[in-house]
Structures are given as structure tokens and as C-alpha cells.
DRENDO-731560 format. One line per 2 residues: number of its first residue (from 1); their letters; for each residue x negated, y, z of N, C-alpha, C, O. Coordinates in steps of 0.2 Angstrom, whole numbers, plus 2048, in hexadecimal, padded with zeros to 3 digits. Layout:
% residues N
NUM = a = X:Y:Z:X:Y:Z:X:Y:Z:X:Y:Z  ...
% end
This chain:
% residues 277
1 = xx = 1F1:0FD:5BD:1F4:100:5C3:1F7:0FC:5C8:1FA:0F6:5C7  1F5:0FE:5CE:1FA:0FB:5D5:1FD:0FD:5D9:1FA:102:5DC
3 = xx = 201:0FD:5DA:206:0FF:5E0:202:0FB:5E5:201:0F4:5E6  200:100:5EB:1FB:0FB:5F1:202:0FA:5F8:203:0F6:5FC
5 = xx = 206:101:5F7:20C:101:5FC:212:102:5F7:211:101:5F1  216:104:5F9:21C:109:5F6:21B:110:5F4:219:113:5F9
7 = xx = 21A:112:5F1:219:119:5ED:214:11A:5EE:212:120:5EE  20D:114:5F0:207:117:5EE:206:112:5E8:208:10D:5E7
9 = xx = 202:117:5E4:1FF:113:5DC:1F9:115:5DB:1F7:11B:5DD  1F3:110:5D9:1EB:111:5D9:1EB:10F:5D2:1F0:10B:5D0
11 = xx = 1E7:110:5CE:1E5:10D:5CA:1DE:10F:5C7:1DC:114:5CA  1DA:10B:5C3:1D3:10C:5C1:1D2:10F:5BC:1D7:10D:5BA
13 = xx = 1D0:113:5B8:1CD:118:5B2:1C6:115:5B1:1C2:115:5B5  1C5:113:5AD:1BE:113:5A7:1BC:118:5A4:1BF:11B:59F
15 = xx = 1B6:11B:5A7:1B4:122:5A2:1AD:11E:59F:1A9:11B:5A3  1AB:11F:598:1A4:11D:598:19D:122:59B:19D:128:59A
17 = xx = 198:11E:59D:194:124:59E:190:127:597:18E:123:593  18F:12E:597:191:131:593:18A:132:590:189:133:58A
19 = xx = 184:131:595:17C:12F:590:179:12A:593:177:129:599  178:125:58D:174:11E:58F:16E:11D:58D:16C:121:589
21 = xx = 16A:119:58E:163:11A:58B:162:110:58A:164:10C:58F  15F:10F:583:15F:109:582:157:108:582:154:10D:581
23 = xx = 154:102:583:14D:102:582:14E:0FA:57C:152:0F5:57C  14B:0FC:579:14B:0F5:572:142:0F4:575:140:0F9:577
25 = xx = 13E:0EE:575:138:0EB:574:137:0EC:56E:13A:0EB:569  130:0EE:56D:12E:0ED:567:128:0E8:566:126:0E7:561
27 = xx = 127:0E4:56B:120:0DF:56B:120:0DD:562:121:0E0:55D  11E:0D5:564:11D:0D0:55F:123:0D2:559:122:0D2:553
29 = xx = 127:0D2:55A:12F:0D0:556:134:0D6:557:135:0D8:55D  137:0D8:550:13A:0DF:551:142:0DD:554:147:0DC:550
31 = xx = 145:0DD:55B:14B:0D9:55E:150:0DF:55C:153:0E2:561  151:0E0:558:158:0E5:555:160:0E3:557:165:0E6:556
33 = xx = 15D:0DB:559:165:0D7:55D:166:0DC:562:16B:0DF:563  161:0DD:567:163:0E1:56E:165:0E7:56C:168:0EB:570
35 = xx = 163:0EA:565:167:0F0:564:16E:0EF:563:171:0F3:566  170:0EA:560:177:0E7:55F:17A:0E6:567:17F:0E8:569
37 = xx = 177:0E3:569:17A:0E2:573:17C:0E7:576:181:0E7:57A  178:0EC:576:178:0F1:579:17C:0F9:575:181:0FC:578
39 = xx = 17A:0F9:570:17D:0FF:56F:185:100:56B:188:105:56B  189:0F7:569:18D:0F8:569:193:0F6:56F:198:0F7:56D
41 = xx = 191:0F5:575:193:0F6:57A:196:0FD:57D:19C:0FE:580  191:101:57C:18E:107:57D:193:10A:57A:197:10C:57E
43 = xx = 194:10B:572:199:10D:56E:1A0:10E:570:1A4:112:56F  1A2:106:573:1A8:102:573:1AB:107:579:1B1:10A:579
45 = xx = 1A4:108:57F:1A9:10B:584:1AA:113:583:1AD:116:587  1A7:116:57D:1A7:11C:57C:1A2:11F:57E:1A3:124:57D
47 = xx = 19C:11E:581:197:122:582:195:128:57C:197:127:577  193:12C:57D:193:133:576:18C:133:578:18B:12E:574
49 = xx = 186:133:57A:180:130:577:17D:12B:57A:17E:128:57F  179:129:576:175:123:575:16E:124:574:16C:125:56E
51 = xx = 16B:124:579:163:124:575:15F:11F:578:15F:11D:57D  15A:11E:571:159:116:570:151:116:56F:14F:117:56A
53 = xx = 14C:115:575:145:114:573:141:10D:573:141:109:577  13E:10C:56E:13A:107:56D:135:10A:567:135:10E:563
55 = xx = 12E:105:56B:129:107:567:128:102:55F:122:103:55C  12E:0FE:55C:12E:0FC:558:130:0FF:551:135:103:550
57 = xx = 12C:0FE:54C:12D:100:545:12E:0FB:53F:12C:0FB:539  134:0F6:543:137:0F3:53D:13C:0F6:539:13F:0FA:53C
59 = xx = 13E:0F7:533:142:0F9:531:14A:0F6:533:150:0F9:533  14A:0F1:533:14F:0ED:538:150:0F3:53E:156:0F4:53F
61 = xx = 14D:0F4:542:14F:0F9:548:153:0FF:547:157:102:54B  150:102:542:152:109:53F:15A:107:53D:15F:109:540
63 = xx = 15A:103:538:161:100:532:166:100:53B:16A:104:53E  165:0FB:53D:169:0F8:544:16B:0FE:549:170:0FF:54C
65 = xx = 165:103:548:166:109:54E:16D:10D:54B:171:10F:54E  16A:10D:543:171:113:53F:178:110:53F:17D:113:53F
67 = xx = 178:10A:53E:17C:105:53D:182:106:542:187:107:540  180:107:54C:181:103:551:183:10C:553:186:10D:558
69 = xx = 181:110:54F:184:119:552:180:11A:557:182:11B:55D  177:118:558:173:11C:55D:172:121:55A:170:122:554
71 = xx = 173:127:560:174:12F:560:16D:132:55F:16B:138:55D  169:12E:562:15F:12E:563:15B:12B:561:15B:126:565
73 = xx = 156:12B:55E:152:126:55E:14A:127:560:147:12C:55E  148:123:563:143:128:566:13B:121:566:13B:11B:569
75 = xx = 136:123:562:130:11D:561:12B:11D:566:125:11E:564  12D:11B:56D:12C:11C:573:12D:114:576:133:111:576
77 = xx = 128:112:579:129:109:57C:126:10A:581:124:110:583  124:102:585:122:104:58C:125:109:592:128:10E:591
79 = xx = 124:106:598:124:10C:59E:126:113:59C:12B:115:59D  121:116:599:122:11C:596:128:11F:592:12A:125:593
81 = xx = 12B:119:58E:132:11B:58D:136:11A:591:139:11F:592  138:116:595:13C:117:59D:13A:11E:5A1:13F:121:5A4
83 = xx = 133:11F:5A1:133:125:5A5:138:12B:5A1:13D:12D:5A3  136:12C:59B:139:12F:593:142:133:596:144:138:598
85 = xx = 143:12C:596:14D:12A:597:14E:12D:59D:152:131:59D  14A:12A:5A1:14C:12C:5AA:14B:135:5AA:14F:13A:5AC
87 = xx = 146:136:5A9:144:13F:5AA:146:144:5A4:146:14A:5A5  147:142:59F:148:145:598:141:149:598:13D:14A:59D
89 = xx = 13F:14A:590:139:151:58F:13D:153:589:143:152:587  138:157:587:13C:15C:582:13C:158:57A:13D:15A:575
91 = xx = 13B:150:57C:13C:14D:573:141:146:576:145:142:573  141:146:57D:146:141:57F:14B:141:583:148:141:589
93 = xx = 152:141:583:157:143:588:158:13E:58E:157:138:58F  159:144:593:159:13F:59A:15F:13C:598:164:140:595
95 = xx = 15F:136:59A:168:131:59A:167:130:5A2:164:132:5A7  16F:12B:5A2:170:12C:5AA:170:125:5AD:171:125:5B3
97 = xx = 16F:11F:5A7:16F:118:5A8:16A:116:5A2:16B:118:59D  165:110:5A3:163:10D:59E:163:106:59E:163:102:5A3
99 = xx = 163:105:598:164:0FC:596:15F:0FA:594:15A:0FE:592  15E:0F2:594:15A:0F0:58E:155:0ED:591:153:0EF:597
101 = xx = 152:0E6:58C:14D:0E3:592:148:0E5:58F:148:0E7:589  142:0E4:594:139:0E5:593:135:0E0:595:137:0DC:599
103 = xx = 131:0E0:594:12B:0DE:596:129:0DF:59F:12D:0E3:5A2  125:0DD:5A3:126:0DF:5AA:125:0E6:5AC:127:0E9:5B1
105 = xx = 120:0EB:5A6:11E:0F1:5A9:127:0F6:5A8:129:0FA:5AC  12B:0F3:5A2:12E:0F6:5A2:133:0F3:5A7:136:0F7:5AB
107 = xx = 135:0ED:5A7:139:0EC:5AD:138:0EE:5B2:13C:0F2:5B2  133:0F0:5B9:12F:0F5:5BB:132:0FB:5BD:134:0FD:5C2
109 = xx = 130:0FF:5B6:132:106:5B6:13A:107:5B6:13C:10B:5BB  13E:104:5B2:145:104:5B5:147:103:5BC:14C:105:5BF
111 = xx = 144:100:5BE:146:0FD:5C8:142:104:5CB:144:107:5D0  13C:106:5C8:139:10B:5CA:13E:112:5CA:13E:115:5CF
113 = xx = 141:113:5C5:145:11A:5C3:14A:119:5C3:14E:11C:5BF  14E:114:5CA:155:114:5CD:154:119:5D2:157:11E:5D3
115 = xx = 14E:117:5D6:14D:11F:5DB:14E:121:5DC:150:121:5E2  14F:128:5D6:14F:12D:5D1:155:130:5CF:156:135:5CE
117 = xx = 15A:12A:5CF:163:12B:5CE:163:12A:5C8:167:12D:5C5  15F:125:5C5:160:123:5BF:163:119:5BF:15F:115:5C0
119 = xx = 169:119:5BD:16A:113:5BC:168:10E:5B5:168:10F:5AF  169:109:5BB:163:103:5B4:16B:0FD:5B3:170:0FD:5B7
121 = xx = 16A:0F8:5AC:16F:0F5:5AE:16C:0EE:5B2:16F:0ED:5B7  167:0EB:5B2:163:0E5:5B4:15C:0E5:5B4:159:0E7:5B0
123 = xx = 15A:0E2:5BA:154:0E3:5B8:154:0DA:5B3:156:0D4:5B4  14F:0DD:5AA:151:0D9:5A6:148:0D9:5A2:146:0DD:59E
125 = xx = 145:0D5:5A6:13E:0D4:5A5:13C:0CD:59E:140:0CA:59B  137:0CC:59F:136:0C5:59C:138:0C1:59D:137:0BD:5A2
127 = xx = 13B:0BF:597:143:0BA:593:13E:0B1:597:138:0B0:598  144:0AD:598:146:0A6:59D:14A:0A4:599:14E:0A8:596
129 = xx = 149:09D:598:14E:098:59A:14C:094:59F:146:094:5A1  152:090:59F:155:08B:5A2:158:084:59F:15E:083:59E
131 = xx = 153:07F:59F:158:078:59C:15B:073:5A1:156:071:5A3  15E:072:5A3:160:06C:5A7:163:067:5A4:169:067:5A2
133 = xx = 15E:061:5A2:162:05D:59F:15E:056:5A3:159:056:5A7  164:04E:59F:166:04A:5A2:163:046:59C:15F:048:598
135 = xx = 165:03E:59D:164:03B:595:169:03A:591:16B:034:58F  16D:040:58E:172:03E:58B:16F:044:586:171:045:580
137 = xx = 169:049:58A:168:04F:585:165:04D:57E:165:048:57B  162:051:57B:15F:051:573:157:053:574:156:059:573
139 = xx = 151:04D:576:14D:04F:577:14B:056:573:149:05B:575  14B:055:56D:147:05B:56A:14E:061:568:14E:061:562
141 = xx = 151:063:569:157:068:56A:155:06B:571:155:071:572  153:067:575:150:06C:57D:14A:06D:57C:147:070:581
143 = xx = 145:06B:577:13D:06C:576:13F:075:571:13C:07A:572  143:073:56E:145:079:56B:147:07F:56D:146:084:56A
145 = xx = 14B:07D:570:14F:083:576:148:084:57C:148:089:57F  145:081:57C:13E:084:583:13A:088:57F:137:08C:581
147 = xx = 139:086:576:134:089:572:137:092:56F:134:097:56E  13F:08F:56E:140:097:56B:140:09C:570:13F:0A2:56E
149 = xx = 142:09A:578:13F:0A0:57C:138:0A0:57F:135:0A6:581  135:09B:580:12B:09C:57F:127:0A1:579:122:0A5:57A
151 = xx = 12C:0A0:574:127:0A4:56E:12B:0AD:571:129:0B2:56F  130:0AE:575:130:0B4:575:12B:0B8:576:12B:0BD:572
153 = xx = 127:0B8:57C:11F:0BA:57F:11C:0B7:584:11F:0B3:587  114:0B6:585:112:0B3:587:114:0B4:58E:112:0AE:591
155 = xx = 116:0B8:593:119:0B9:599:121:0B4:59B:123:0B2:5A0  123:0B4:592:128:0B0:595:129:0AA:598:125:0A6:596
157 = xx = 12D:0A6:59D:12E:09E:59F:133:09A:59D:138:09D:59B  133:095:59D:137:08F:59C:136:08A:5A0:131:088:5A2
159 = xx = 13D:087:5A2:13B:082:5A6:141:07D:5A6:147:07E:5A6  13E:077:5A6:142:071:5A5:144:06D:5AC:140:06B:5B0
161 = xx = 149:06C:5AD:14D:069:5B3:14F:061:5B2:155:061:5B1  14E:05E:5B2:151:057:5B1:151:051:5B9:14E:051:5BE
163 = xx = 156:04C:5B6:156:047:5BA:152:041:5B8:153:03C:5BB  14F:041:5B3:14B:03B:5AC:145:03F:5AB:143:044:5A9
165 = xx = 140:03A:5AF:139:03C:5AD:138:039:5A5:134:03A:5A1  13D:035:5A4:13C:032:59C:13E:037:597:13B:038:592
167 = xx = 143:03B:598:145:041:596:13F:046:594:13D:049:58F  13E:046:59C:138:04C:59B:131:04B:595:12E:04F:592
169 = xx = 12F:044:596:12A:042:591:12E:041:58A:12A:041:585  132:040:589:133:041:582:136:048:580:136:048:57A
171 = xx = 138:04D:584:138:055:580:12F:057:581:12D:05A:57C  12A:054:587:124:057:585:123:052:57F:124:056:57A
173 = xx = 122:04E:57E:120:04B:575:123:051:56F:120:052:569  12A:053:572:12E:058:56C:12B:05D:56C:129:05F:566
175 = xx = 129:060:572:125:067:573:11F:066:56F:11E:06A:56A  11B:062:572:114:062:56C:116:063:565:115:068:562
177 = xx = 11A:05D:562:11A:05D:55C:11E:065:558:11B:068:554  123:067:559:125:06E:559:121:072:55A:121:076:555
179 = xx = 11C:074:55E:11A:079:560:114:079:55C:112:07F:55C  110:074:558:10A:074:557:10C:077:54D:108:077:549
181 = xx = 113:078:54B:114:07D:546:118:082:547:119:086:543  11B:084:54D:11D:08A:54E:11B:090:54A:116:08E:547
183 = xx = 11B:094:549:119:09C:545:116:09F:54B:111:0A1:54B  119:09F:552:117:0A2:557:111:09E:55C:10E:0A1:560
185 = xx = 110:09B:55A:10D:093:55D:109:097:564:108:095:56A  107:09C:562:0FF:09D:569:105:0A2:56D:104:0A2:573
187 = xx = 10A:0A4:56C:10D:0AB:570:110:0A6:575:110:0A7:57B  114:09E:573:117:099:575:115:093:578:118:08F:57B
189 = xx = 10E:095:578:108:092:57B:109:093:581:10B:090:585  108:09B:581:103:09E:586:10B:0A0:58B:10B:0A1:591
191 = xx = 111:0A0:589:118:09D:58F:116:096:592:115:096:598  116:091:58E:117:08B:590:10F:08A:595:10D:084:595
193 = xx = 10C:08F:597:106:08D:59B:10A:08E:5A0:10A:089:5A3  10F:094:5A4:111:097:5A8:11A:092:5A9:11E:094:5AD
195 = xx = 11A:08D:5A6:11F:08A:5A6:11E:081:5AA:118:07F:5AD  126:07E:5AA:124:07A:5AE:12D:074:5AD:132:077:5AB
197 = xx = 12B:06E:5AE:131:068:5AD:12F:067:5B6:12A:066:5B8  137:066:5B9:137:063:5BF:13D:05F:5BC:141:060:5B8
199 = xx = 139:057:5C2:13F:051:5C2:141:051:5C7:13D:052:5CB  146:050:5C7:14A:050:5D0:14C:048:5CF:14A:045:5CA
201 = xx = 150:045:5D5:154:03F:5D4:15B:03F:5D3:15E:03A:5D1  15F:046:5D4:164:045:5D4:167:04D:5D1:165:053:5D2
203 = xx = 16D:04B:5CE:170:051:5CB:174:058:5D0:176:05D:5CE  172:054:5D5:174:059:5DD:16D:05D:5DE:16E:063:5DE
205 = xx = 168:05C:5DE:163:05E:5DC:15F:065:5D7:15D:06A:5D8  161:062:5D2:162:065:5CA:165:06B:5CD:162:070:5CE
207 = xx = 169:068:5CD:170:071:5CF:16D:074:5D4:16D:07A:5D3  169:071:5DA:167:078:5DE:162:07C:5DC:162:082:5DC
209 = xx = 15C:078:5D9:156:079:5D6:15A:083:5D0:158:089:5CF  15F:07E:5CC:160:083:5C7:164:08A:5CA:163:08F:5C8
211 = xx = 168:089:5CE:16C:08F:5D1:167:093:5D6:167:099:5D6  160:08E:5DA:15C:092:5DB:157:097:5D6:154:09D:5D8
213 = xx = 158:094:5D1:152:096:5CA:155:09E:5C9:153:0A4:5CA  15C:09D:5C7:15F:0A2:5C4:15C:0A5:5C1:159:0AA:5C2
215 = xx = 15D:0A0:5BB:15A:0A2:5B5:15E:0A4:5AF:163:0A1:5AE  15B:0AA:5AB:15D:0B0:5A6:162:0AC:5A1:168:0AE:5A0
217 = xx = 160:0A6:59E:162:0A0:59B:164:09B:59D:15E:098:59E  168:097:59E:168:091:59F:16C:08E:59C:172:090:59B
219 = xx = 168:087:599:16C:081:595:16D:07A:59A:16A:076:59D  173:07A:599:177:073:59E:177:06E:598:17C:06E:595
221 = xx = 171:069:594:171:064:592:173:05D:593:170:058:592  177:05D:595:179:058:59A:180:053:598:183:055:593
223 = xx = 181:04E:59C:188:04A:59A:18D:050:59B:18E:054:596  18E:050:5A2:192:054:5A5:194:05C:5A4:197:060:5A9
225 = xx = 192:05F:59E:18E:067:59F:194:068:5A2:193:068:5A8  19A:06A:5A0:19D:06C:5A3:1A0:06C:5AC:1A3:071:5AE
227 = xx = 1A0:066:5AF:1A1:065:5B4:19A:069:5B7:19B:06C:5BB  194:068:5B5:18F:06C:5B8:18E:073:5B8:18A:076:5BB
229 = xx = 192:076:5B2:191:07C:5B0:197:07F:5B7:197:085:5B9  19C:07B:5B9:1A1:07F:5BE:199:081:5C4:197:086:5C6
231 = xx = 197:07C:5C4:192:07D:5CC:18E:081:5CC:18C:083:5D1  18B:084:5C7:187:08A:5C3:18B:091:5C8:191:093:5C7
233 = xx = 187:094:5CB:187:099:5CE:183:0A0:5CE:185:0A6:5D0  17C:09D:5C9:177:0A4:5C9:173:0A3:5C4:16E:0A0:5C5
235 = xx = 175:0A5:5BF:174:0A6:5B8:176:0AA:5B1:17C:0AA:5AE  171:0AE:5B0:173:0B3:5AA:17A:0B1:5A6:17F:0B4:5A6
237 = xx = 178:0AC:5A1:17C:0AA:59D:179:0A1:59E:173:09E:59F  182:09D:59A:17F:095:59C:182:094:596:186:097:593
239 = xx = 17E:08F:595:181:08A:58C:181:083:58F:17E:080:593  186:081:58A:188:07A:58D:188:074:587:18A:073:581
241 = xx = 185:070:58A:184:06B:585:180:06B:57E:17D:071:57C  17E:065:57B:178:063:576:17B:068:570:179:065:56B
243 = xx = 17E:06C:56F:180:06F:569:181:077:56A:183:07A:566  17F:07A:570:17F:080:574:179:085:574:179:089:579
245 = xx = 176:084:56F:16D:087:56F:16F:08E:572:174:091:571  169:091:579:168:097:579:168:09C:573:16C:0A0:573
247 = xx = 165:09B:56F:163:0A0:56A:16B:0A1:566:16C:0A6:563  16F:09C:566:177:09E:565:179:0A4:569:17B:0AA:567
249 = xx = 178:0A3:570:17B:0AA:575:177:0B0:571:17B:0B5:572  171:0B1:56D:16A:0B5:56E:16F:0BB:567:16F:0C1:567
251 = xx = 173:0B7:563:173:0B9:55C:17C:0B7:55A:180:0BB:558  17D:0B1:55B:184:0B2:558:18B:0AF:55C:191:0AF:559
253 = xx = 18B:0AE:561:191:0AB:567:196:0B2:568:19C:0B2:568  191:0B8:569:195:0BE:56B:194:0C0:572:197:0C5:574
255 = xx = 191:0BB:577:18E:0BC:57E:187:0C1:57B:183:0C1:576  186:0C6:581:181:0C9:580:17C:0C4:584:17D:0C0:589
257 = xx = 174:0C8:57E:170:0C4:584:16C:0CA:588:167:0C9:589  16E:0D0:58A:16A:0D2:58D:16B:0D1:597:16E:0D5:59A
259 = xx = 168:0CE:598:16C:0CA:59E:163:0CA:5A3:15D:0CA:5A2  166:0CA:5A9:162:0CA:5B0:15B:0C5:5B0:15C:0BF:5AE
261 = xx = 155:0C7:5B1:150:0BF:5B2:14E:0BF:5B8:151:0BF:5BD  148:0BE:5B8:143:0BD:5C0:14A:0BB:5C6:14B:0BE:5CB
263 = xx = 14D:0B6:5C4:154:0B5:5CB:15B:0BA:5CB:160:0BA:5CE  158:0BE:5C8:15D:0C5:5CB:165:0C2:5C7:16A:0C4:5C8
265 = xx = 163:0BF:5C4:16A:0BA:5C4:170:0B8:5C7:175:0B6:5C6  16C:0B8:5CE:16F:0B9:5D5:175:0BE:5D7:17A:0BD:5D9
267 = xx = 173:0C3:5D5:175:0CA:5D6:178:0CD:5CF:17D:0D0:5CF  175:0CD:5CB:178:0D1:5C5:17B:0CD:5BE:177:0C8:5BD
269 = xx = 17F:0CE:5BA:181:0CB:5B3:17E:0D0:5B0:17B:0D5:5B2  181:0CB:5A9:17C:0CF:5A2:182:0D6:5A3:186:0D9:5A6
271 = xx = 17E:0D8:59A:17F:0DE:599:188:0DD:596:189:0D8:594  18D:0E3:597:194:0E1:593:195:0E8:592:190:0EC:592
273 = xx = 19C:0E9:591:1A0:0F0:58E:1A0:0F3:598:19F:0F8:59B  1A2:0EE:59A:1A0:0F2:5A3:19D:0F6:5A4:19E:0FB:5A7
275 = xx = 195:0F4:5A2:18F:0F5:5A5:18F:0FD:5A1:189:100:5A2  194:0FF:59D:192:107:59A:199:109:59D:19D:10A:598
277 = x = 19B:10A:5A2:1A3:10D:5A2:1A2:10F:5AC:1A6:112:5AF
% end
């Protein structure tokens, strides 16, 4: 509440909106976390339905779905279920906002079916990171963190930012060695073709390159993370320092990872309890 004058009082209401539509991926790996991201958010602000399409049939998605109180569950992936959410048919209800990241066709269809008067939370396509690191990093902890978001899909990127060409040749030694037993090894491949290490001279440098990137992920590997993490202006979510893995935000910190890629980190944050109210 504020008083803006004297006997005038404004104040804000939270109402949640009242049907949401989640998209869970079903690719390679059944991601039942994004059902955890999204739909207990969804709950928290009171939303009364929930309906949930992905074309996956892990049993983990089902358990997570009942678990999490989605009101729908619908075995619908791709484009096709965004069209689903957005227009309703007689087996899936129209919502009036959808969550959830996709692949580019579905990224796409939601930017598509804003149009239409249907809102999106982000556009949240094929998963990024970002390493920025110095020579104080852990060469094979940043081979590692570029390899657990490469094995996401072959679409996805990574990209290494340093001040130390010496750096960079000793995380590519970690990459090879890492990468040549991964379980995912060809999906991790075929990112790390569409990726890339830049050396700059200087840590002024670093920062514009990475605020330029505005990238989904970013790790500040660095002496200083915290002093460079103030200058961090456009990015999904940042981690800080050699003990700070992406894959901790992915799964157990309590930061959501469903968050903005292709730059739009610029303009949008990830997903919270806001983004349903």
C-alpha cells in the first residue's frame, strides 16, 4: 500500500492467472526438473489449472506431474502442442499463458501464438552456457560445465570467454579427455561443433563480449567473480566462482532454470512465482 498524496491510497493485488499451459521436452532425456520449475511456481501463486504437454513417456514425468498437482496431462510435443495450448481442441484446453523451454520449432510457435493473445513466459529455446574464466579457474570443472550443457542437444552452444590462451588449451586437453567417455558423447559432439573459445587481452573486454552474448547461463570462473559478477548486466542466471557448477542452478540451489536464451536475456528473466500472477 501507498499513500501517493493525502487521502489517496493505491496499492497492488496478485491474482494468479487462472489457466497455464507447461511444455516439458521429451527429446533424448526425460527433464521432469522443468516440471518441478514450472509447475510448483504455478501452484504457489494459486493458478486452479495446470495443463502439462510433453511428448515424453518416462515414468519420472508422470510421478513429477502428480506429485507437482497438474490438473492435465496431455502426450503432445512439438509445435503442435503449443498450437494445442494456444487454441484448445476437444482433448486439450485453451490456457491463456505458456511456460517451458523447447527446441527452436517450439520456441518459434510460442513467439508465434503471442499474436493471437496468448502469452509466453520467454522465449526459451536451445539451452547455453557461458564460462568466463581467468587463470585462477579449474581447468577440467569449466571442461565440465561446457560438456553438461553440450550433451543437452545437438543445437545447443557453449562458449568460453578468457583472458589466457594457456587456459584455453588446457580446458581443450580436459574437453577431449572428458568427452571421449561421456554416455552422451555424439549429442556433445555435435554442440561443441557450433561452439567456440574467445581470447581477449583484457578483463574489460571479457565483460563486454559476455553482456553482449547474454547468455542463458553464465559462469564467472574467475579471481574476482564477485566484483565481476556486479558488472553482469544480461544474463539468464550467473554462478560464481570454481565451486558454482551450472548444473547446481539446473537441480538443487532453488534458482529456477527456466530462463531466456538466443540473447533475449537482454530483455527478459527466468521463470518465478511473478511470472504466474
Amino acid at each position: 500500500r501507498v499513500e501517493t498524496s493525502p487521502g489517496v491510497v493505491c496499492w497492488q493485488k496478485s491474482s494468479p492467472i487462472e489457466k497455464v499451459g507447461i511444455y516439458i521436452p521429451g527429446g533424448t532425456a526425460p527433464l521432469f526438473s522443468t516440471i518441478l520449475m514450472l509447475a510448483i511456481p504455478a501452484k504457489i501463486a494459486g493458478c486452479s489449472e495446470i495443463v502439462l504437454c510433453t511428448p515424453g513417456i518416462h515414468p519420472a514425468i508422470f510421478y513429477t506431474a502428480k506429485l507437482c498437482g497438474i490438473t492435465k496431462m496431455c502426450k503432445i510435443g512439438g509445435a503442435q502442442a503449443i498450437a494445442a495450448l494456444s487454441l484448445g481442441t476437444p482433448t486439450v484446453p485453451k490456457v491463456y499463458k505458456i511456460f517451458g523451454p523447447g527446441n527452436q520449432y517450439v520456441t518459434a510457435a510460442k513467439q508465434l501464438v503471442q499474436q493471437s493473445g496468448v502469452a509466453i513466459d520467454m522465449p526459451a529455446g536451445p539451452s547455453e552456457v557461458c564460462v568466463l574464466a581467468d587463470e585462477t579457474c579449474n581447468p577440467a570443472f569449466v571442461a565440465s560445465d561446457l560438456l553438461s550443457q553440450a550433451e543437452h542437444g545437438p543445437d545447443s552452444q557453449v562458449l568460453l570467454v578468457s583472458t589466457s590462451s594457456i587456459v584455453v588449451d588446457q580446458i581443450n586437453d580436459a574437453l577431449a579427455s572428458q568427452l571421449a567417455v561421456l554416455p552422451r558423447k555424439n549429442i556433445a559432439q555435435q554442440a561443441l561443433e557450433n561452439s567456440t573459445a574467445i581470447v581477449v587481452d583484457s578483463m574489460e573486454q571479457a565483460i563486454f563480449i559476455v553482456n553482449s552474448y547474454a547468455a542463458e547461463h553464465l559462469i564467472i570462473a574467475c579471481k574476482n567473480d564477485e566484483v565481476i559478477g556486479e558488472q553482469i548486466t544480461n544474463a539468464g542466471s550467473v554462478f560464481l566462482g570454481n565451486y558454482s557448477p551450472e548444473s547446481v542452478g539446473d537441480y538443487a540451489s532453488g534458482t529456477n532454470h527456466t530462463l531466456p536464451t538466443s540473447g533475449y536475456a537482454r530483455a527478459y528473466s527466468g521463470v518465478s512465482v511473478d511470472s504466474f500472477v
